[in-house]
C-alpha positions as CSV (number, residue, x, y, z in Angstrom):
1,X,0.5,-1.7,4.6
2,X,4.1,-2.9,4.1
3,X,6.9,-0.5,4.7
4,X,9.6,-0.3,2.0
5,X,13.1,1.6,3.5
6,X,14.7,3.3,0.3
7,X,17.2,5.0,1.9
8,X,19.8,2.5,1.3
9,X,22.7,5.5,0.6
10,X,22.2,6.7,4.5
11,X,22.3,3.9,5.9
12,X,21.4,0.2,5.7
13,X,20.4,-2.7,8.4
14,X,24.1,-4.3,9.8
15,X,24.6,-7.6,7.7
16,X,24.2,-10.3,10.1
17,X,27.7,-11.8,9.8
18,X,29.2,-7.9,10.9
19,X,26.6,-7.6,13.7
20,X,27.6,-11.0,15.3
21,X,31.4,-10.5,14.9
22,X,31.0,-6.5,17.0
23,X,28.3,-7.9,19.2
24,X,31.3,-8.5,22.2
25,X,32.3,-4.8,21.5
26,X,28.6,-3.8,22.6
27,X,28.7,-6.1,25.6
28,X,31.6,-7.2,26.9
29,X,34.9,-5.4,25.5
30,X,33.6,-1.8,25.6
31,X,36.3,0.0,27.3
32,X,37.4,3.5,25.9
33,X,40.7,2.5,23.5
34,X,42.4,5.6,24.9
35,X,42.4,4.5,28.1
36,X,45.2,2.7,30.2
37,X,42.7,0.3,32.1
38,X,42.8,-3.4,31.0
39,X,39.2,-3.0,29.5
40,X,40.3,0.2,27.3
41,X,43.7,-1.5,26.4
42,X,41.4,-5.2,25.4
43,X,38.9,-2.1,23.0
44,X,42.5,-0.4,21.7
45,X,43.5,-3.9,20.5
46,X,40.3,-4.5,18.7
47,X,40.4,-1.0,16.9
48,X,43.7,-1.4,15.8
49,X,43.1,-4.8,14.6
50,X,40.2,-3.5,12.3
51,X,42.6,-0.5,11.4
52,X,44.9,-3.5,9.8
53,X,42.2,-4.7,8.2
54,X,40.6,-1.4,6.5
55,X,44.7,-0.7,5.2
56,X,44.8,-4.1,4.1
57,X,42.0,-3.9,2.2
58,X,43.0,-0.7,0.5
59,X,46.4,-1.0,-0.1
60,X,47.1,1.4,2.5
61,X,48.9,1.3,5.9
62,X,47.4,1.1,9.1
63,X,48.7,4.9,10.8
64,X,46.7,5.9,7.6
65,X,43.5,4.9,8.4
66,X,41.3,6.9,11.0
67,X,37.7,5.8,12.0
68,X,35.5,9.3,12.7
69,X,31.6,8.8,14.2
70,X,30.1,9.1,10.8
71,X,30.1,10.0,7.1
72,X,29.7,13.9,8.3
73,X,32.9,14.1,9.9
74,X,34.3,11.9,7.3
75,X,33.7,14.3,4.9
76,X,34.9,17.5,6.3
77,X,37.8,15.7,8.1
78,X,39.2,14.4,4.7
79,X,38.2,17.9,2.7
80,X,39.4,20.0,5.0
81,X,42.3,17.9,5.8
82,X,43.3,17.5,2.2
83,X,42.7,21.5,1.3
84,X,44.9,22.9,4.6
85,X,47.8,20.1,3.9
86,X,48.3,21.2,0.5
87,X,47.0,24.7,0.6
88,X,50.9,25.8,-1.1
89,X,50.3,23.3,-3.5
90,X,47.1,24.3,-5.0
91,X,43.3,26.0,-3.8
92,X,41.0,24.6,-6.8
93,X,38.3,21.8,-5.2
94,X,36.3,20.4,-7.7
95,X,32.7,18.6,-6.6
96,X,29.6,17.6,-7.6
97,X,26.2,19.3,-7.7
98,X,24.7,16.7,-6.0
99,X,27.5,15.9,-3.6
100,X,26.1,15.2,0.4
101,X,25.1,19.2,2.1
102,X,28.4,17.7,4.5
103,X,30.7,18.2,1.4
104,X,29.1,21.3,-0.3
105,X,28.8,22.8,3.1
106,X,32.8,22.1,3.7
107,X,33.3,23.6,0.3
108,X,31.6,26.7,1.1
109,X,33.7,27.5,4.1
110,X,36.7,26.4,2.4
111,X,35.8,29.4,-0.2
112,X,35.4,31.5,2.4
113,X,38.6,31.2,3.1
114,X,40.4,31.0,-0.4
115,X,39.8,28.4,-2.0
116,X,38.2,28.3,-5.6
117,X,35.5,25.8,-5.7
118,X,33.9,24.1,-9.2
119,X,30.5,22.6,-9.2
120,X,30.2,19.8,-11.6
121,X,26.5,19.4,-13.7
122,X,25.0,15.9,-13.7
123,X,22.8,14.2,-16.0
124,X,19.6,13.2,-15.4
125,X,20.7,10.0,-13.7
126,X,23.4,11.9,-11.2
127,X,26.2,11.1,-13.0
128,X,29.3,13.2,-14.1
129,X,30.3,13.1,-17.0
130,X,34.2,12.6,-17.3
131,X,34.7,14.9,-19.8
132,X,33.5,17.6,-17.5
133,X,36.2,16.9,-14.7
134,X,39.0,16.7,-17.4
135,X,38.0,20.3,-18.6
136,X,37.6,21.7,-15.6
137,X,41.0,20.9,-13.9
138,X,42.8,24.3,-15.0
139,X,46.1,22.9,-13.6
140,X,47.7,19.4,-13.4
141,X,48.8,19.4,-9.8
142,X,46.3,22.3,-7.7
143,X,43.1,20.3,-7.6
144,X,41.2,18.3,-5.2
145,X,38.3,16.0,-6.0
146,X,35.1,14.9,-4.0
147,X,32.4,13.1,-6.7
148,X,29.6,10.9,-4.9
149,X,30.1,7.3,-5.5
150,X,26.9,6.1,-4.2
151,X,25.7,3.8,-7.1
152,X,26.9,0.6,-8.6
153,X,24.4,1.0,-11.0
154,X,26.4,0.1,-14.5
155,X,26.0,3.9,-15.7
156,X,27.3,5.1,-12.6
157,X,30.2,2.6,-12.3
158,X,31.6,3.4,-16.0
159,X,31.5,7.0,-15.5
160,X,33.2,6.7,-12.1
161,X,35.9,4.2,-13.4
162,X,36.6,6.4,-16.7
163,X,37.1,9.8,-14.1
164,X,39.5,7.3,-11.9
165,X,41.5,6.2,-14.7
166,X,41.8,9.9,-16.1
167,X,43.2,11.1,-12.8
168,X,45.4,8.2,-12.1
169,X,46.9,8.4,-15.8
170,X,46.5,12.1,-16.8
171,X,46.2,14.0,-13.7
172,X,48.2,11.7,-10.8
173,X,49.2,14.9,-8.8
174,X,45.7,15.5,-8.1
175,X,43.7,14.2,-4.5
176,X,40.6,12.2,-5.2
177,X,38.1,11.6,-2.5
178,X,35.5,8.9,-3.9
179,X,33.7,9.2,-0.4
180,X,31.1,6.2,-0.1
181,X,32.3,3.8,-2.2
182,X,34.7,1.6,-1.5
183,X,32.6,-1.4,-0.4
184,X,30.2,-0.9,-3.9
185,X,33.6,-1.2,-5.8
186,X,34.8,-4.4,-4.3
């Protein structure tokens, strides 16, 4: 029987072209960046190299991008991050019903602590409906965002570009974490 892997959203088989270009990372310059030791400092240079890249890519600079272990981390490190750094500002996260247990789970202690969370409904294909986010921001600048951006299905990819455009233009105060996505929006 042939096996069929439909779990694409976890995690995929490295493209050949990526696996070649980190193979010396696995083998030869594997050195812990943070240490002072020519074989850390040769890992450091390749980290930050990659760091320019990511920024470039995103219009962002490089002391603004940080690599975690894993989409996990990822998504309590930028949630958590977002809700303590602007707690003044605002306490209102808005998410997903379907968002990743790593987001909901973040939300949950985040309410534990203050903040008001809002669970968005989906369709029957997963999708949000931007109408929903618009309604349920209750003030311009005291939300944060998290919405799955796992598909480029066309559905998927019209919702998700009519919820970025109402943010940017209506609501450009507000934090929006699109975790997942950048790559299937390139």
């Amino acid at each position: 029987m042939k096996k069929v892997y439909l779990d694409y959203a976890a995690t995929t088989p490295t493209y050949p072209k990526v696996a070649e270009a980190i193979r010396p990372y696995f083998t030869e310059i594997f050195g812990n960046p943070s240490s002072i030791h020519r074989f850390g400092q040769d890992a450091r240079k390749a980290v930050e190299s990659a760091r320019e890249k990511v920024a470039s890519l995103i219009g962002a600079n490089p002391d603004e991008i940080v690599f975690t272990s894993g989409g996990t981390e990822a998504d309590n490190f930028a949630l958590e991050g977002v809700a303590f750094a602007n707690e003044k500002k605002g306490n209102h996260i808005i998410t997903s019903k379907i968002e990743h247990h790593a987001v909901t789970e973040c939300a949950e202690f985040l309410a534990e602590r203050g903040f008001n969370i809002s669970y968005l409904p989906v369709d029957k294909f997963g999708i949000v409906d931007p109408e929903d986010v618009k309604k349920t921001i209750t003030d311009k600048k005291k939300a944060y965002i998290s919405i799955p951006m796992l598909s480029k299905q066309p559905p998927m990819s019209r919702s998700m570009r009519k919820i970025l455009a109402l943010i940017f233009y209506q609501f450009p105060d507000i934090n929006f974490m699109g975790l997942k996505g950048l790559a299937r929006f390139i």
